[in-house]
C-alpha positions in Angstrom: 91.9 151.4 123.8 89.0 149.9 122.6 87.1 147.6 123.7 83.9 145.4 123.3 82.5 142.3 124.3 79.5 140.1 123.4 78.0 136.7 125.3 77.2 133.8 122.9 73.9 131.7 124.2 74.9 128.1 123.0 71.8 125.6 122.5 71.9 124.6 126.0 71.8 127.9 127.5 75.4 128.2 128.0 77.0 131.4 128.1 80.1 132.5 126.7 82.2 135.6 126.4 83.6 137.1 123.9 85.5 140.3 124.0 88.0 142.4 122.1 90.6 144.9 123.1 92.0 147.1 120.0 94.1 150.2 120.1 94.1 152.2 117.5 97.0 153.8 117.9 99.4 150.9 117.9 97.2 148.8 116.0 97.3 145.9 118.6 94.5 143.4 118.6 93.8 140.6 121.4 90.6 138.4 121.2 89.3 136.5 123.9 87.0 133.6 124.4 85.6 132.6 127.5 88.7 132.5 129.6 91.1 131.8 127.1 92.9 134.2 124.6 92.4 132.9 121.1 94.2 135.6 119.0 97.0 138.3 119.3 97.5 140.2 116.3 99.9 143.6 115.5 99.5 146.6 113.6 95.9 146.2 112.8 95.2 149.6 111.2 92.5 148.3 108.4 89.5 145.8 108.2 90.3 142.5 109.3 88.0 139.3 110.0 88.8 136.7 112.7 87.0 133.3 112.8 86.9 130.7 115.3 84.9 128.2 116.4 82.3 127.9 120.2 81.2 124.6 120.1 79.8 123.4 116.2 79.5 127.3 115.5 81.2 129.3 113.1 81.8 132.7 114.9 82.8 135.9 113.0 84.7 138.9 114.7 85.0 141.7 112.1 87.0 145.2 112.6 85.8 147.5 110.1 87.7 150.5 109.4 85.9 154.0 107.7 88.0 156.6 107.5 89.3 157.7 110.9 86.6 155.1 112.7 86.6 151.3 114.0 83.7 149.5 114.0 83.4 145.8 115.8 81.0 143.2 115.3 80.2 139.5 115.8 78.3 137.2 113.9 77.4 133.2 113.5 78.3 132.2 110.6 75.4 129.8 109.8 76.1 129.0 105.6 
């Protein structure tokens, strides 16, 4: 199981988590945000982008697949 997460800093100084929990064996995704769960998603075995909103920003969570390998990232969205 994988798993990462990262802490937005809002404009006020506000913290928030994010975190992800993939398994690459089954595929299964769920995406957390603060203390809610904001996305459940099955047999996720390629690249796949998840967007969702903290506040007026436009966040990004990307799983990139290369050959045998996940990579995870988040991103704001600022265009």
């Amino acid at each position: 199981m994988n798993c990462f997460n990262w802490t937005y800093i809002g404009d006020r100084a506000e913290k928030t988590r994010v975190g992800l929990y993939h398994s690459a064996d089954s595929g299964n995704v769920m995406l957390y945000c603060g203390q809610n769960v904001i996305v459940i998603d099955f047999y996720v075995h390629d690249s796949k982008k998840y967007t969702f909103f903290i506040g007026d920003e436009l966040c990004e969570v990307t799983i990139e697949r290369k050959g045998n390998s996940y990579y995870y990232s988040m991103e704001i969205n600022t265009q």
